[in-house]
C-alpha positions as CSV (number, residue, x, y, z in Angstrom):
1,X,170.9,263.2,251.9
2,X,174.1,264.9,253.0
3,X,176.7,266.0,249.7
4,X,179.0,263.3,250.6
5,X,176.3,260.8,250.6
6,X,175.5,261.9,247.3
7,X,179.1,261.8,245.9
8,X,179.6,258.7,247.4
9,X,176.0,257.1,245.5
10,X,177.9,258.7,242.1
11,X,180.7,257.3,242.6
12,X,179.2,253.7,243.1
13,X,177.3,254.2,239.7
14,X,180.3,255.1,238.4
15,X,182.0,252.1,239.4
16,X,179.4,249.9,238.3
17,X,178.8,251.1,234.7
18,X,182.7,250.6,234.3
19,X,182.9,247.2,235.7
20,X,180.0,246.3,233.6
21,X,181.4,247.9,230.2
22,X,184.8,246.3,231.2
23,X,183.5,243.1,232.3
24,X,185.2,241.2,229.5
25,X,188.3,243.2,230.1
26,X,188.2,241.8,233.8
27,X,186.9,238.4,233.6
28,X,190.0,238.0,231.2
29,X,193.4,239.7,233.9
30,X,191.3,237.3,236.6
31,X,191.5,233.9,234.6
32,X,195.2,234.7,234.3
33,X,195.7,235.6,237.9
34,X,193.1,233.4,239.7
35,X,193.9,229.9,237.8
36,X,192.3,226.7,239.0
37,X,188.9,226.1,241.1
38,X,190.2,226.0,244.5
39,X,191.5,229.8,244.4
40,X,188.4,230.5,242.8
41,X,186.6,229.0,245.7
42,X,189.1,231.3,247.5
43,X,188.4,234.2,245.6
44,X,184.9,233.9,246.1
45,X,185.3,233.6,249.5
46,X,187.1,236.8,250.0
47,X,184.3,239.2,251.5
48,X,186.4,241.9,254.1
49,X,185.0,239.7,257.0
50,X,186.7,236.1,256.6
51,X,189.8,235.8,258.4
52,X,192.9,233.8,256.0
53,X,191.7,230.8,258.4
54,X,187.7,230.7,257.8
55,X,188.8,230.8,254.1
56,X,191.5,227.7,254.1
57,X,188.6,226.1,256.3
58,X,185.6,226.5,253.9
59,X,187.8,226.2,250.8
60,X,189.2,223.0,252.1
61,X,192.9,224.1,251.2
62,X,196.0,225.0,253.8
63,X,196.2,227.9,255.1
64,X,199.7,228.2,253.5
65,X,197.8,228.0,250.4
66,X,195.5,231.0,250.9
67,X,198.5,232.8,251.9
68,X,200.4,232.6,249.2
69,X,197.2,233.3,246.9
70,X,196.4,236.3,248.9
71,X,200.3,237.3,248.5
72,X,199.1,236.8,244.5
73,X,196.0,238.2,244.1
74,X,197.3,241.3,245.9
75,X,200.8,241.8,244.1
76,X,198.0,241.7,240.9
77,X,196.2,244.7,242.9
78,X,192.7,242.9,243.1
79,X,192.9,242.6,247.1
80,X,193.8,244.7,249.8
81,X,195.6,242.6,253.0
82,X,197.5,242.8,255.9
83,X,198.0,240.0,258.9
84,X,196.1,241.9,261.2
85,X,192.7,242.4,259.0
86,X,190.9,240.0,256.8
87,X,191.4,240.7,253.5
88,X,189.0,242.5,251.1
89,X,188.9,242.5,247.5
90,X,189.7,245.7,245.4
91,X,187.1,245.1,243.1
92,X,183.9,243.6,244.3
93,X,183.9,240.9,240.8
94,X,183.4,237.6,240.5
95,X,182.8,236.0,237.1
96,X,179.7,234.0,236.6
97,X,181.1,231.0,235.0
98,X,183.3,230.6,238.2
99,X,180.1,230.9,240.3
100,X,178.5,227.9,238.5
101,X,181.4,225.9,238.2
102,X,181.5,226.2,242.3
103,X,178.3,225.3,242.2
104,X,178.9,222.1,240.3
105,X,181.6,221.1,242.0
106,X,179.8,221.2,245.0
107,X,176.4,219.4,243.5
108,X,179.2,216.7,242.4
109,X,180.4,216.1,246.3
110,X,177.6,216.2,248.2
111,X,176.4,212.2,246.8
112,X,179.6,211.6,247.3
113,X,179.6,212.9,251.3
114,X,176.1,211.0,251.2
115,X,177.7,207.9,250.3
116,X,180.6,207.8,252.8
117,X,178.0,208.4,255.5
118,X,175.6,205.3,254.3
119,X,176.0,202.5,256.2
């Protein structure tokens, strides 16, 4: 393992240990700056490799709607975007109670996607 490679595995547990001992902290500025489900969804989408359009698709917004939450979330310094790369999120965070509550949102819709297709 090359010096740099060993900086940059430091650095990393660096970054984790203060994530997790400023998790509170975090999970806090977020709430205030990511505020209702569907820019969670957005957030959460947000992965460096999504273009602004994969995420208005599998969010199920407008795309003028992820724009202007990207314009949001990076004037708060939590993503890093331009229009000719997808965006990528400054800190690699999500908070769990926004993970389940996509996950029972989406438990919720799939009987009701079953239902419409029923004949």
């Amino acid at each position: 393992m090359s010096e740099t490679d060993r900086i940059v595995e430091e650095l990393q547990a660096i970054k984790f240990l203060l994530t997790l001992s400023n998790s509170d902290v975090i999970d806090t500025y977020m709430n205030e700056v990511v505020t209702t489900s569907v820019r969670r969804k957005m957030w959460i989408l947000i992965d460096g490799i999504k273009t602004q359009t994969d995420i208005s698709r599998e969010a199920g917004t407008t795309q003028a709607a992820v724009s202007y939450f990207l314009t949001s979330v990076q004037n708060a310094g939590l993503v890093k975007y331009d229009s000719k790369n997808p965006p990528r999120r400054v800190i690699n965070y999500t908070p769990s109670k926004w993970l389940k509550e996509i996950e029972e949102a989406e438990a919720k819709q799939k009987p009701k996607e079953q239902e419409t297709k029923e004949p």
